[in-house]
C-alpha positions in Angstrom: 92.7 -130.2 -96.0 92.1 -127.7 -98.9 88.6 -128.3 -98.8 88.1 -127.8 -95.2 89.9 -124.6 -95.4 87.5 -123.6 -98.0 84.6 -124.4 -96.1 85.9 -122.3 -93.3 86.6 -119.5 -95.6 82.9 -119.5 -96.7 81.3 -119.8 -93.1 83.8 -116.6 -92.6 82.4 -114.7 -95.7 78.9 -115.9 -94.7 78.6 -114.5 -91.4 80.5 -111.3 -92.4 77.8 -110.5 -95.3 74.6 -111.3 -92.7 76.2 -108.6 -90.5 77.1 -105.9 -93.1 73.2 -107.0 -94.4 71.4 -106.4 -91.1 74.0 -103.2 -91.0 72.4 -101.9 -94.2 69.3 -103.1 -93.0 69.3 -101.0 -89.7 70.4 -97.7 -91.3 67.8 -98.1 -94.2 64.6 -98.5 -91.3 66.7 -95.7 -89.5 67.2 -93.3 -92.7 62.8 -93.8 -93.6 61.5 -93.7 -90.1 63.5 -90.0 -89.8 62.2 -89.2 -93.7 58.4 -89.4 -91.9 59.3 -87.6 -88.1 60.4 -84.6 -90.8 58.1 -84.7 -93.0 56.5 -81.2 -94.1 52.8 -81.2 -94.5 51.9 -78.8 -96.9 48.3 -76.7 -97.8 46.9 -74.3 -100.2 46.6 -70.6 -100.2 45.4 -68.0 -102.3 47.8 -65.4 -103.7 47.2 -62.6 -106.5 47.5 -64.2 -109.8 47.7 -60.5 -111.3 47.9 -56.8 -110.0 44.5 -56.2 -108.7 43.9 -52.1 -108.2 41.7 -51.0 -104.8 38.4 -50.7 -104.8 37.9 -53.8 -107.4 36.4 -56.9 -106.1 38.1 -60.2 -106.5 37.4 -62.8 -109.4 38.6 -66.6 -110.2 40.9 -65.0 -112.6 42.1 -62.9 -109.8 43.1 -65.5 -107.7 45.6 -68.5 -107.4 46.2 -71.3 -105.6 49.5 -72.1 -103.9 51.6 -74.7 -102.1 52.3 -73.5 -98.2 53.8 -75.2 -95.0 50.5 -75.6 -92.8 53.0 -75.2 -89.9 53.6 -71.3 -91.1 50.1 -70.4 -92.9 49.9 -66.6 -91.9 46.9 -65.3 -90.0 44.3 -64.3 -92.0 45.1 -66.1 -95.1 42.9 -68.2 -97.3 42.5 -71.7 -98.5 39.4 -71.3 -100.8 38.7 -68.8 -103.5 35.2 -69.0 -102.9 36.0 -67.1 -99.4 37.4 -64.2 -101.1 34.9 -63.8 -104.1 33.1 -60.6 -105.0 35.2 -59.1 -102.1 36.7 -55.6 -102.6 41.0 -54.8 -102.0 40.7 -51.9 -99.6 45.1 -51.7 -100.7 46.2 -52.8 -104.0 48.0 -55.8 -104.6 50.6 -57.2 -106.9 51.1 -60.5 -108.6 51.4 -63.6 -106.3 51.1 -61.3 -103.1 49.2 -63.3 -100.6 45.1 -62.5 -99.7 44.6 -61.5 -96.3 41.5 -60.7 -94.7 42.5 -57.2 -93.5 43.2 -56.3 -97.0 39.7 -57.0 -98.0 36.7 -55.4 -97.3 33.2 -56.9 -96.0 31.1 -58.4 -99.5 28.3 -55.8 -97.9 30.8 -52.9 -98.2 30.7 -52.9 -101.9 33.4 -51.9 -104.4 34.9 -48.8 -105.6 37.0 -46.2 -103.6 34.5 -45.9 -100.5 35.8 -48.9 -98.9 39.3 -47.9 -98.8 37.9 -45.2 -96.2 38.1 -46.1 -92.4 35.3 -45.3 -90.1 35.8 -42.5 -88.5 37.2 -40.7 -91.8 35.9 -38.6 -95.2 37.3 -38.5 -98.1 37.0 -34.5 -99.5 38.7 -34.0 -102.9 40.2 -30.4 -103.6 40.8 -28.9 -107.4 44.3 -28.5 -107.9 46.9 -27.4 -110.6 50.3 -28.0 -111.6 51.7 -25.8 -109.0 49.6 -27.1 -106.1 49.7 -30.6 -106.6 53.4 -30.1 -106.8 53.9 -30.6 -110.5 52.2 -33.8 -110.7 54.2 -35.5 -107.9 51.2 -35.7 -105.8 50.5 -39.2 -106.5 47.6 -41.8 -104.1 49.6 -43.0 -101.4 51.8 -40.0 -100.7 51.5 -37.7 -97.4 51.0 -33.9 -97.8 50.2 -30.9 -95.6 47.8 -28.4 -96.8 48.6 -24.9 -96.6 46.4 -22.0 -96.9 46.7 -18.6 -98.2 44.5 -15.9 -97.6 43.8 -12.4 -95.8 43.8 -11.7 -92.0 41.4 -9.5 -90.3 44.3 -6.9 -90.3 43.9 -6.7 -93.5 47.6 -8.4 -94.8 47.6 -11.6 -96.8 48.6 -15.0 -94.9 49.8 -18.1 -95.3 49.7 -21.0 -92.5 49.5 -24.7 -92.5 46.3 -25.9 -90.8 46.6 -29.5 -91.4 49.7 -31.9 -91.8 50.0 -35.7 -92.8 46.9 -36.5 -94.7 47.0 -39.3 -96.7 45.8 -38.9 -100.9 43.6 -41.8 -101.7 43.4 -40.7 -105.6 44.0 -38.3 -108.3 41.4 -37.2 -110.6 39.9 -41.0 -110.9 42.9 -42.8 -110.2 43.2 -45.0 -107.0 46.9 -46.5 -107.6 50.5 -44.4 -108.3 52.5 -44.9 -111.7 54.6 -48.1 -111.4 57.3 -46.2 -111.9 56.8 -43.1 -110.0 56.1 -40.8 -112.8 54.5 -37.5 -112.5 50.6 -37.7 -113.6 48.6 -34.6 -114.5 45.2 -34.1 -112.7 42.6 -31.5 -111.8 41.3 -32.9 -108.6 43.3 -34.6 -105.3 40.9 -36.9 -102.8 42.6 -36.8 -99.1 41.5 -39.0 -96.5 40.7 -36.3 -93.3 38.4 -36.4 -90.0 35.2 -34.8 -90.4 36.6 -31.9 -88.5 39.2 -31.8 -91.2 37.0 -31.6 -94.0 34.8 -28.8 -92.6 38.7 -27.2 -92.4 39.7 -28.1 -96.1 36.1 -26.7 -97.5 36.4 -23.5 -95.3 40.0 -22.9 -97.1 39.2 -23.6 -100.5 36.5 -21.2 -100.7 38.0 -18.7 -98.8 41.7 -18.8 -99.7 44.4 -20.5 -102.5 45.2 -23.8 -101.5 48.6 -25.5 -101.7 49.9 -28.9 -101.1 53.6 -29.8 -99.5 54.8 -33.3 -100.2 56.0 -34.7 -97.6 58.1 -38.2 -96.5 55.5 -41.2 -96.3 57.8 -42.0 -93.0 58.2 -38.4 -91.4 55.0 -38.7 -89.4 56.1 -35.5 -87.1 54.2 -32.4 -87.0 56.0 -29.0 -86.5 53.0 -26.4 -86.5 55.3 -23.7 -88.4 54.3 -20.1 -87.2 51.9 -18.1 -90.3 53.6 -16.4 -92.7 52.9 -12.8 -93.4 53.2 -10.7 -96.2 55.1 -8.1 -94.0 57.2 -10.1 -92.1 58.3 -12.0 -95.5 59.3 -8.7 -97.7 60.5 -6.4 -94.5 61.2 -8.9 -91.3 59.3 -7.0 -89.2 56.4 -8.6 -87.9 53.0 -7.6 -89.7 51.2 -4.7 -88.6 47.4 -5.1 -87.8 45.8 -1.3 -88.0 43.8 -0.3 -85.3 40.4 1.4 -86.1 40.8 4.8 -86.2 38.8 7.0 -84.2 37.7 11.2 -83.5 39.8 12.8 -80.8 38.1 15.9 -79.5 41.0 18.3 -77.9 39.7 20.2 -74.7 41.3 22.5 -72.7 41.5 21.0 -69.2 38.6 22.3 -66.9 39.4 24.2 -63.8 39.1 22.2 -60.8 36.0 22.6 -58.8 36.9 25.1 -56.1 36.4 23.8 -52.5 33.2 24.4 -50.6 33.9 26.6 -48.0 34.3 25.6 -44.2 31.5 24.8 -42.3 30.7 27.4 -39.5 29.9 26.3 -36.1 27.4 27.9 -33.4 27.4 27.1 -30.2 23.4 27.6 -28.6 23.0 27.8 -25.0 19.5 27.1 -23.5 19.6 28.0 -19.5 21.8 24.3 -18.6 22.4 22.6 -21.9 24.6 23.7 -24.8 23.6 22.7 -28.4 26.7 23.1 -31.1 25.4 23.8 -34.7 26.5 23.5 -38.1 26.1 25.2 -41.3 27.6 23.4 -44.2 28.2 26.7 -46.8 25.7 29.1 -45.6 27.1 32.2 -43.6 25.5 32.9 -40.3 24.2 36.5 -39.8 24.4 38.2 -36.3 
């Protein structure tokens, strides 16, 4: 009796272990087919392996390779340095920022600052100072207006803005600000203008004092101030433009011309008809 009991006992134990192992068994194809369905499939891309400055074309030792999600590879991006070699950064880059092709100019374009300059646009540098290129603040990337002082055909001196929101591509030889935004001392600021512009920035470096305002890389908005004269700033008044002066000759008013006198009218009869006569200032003697 005891050992039919025990063979029951193992049947029981038997069958319960084949269904806990085809459990396992169906949880474990379950767990790996799921692993493969979500499976990310990854590439390569090229980032910056260093700061690069613009203007200077890209080298191996410029570039690095990186893991990326092929499902999310950004437009423009690149999977093979040779793609990107002896290409020139039109906009620097830092370390591991990613290479994309709008950031790089064409290999015919060359290096150097020119191909940081859109078609379309100039780049005209102007000689500055420490006051002008607001103590040194005037760094490449900022905004500025350009203001011009000089004198009006009245004769008074005048200040106006005549352009606002140009961009400074360098200072002296420098393409790229001071990491940490200090002040750098320079003779010479490049702006990126139209060609209209740059006849305007010549015209008003020769003819007047230029002076830069810093402005907020974000406050695109142009306010066209009104000029500033030298009158209207020290007395309020508006400025004064003399008017050429000229010779006044005083003369006694001339007597009006007396009135010619009235005409005088004959009357001429000839047997039947009657002719009437007249005699515009001349007298008539009978």
């Amino acid at each position: 009796m005891d050992q039919k009991r025990l063979v029951v006992g193992l049947l029981v134990a038997l069958v319960f272990g084949l269904v806990a192992a085809r459990y396992v068994y169906i949880q474990l194809r379950n767990a790996k087919l799921a692993a493969g369905q979500n499976r990310v499939v990854t590439g390569r891309i090229l980032v910056a392996s260093k700061p690069v400055m613009l203007g200077e074309r890209l080298t191996t030792a410029d570039l690095r390779e990186i893991p990326w999600p092929d499902a999310s590879r950004p437009t423009g991006s690149f999977g093979r340095v040779e793609d990107c070699l002896d290409r020139a950064l039109i906009t620097p880059v830092v370390e591991n920022e990613l290479i994309l092709e709008d950031k790089l100019a064409p290999k015919e374009a060359g290096g150097g600052l020119s191909v940081a300059i859109p078609q379309g646009t100039r780049a005209i540098s102007v000689r500055v100072d420490d006051v002008v290129s607001v103590a040194g603040f005037v760094v490449p990337g900022t905004m500025v207006d350009v203001l011009v002082t000089g004198a009006s055909t009245g004769g008074d001196s005048v200040t106006r803005t005549i352009l606002q929101d140009l961009r400074v591509l360098a200072v002296g030889q420098k393409s790229e600000a001071d990491r940490e935004g200090k002040p750098q001392t320079y003779t010479v600021v490049t702006l990126l203008v139209s060609p209209e512009d740059a006849e305007k920035v010549t015209m008003a470096s020769t003819e007047g004092k230029i002076h830069l305002a810093l402005r907020n890389t974000i406050d695109t908005k142009e306010v066209n101030p009104p000029a500033v004269s030298r009158a209207s700033l020290f007395t309020g008044a508006p400025p004064v433009h003399p008017e050429a002066t000229t010779h006044k000759v005083h003369r006694e008013a001339a007597p009006p011309a007396p009135k010619p006198p009235e005409p005088y009218v004959i009357d001429v009869i000839r047997g039947d008809k009657k002719e009437t006569t007249s005699f515009a200032g001349q007298q008539v003697h009978q």
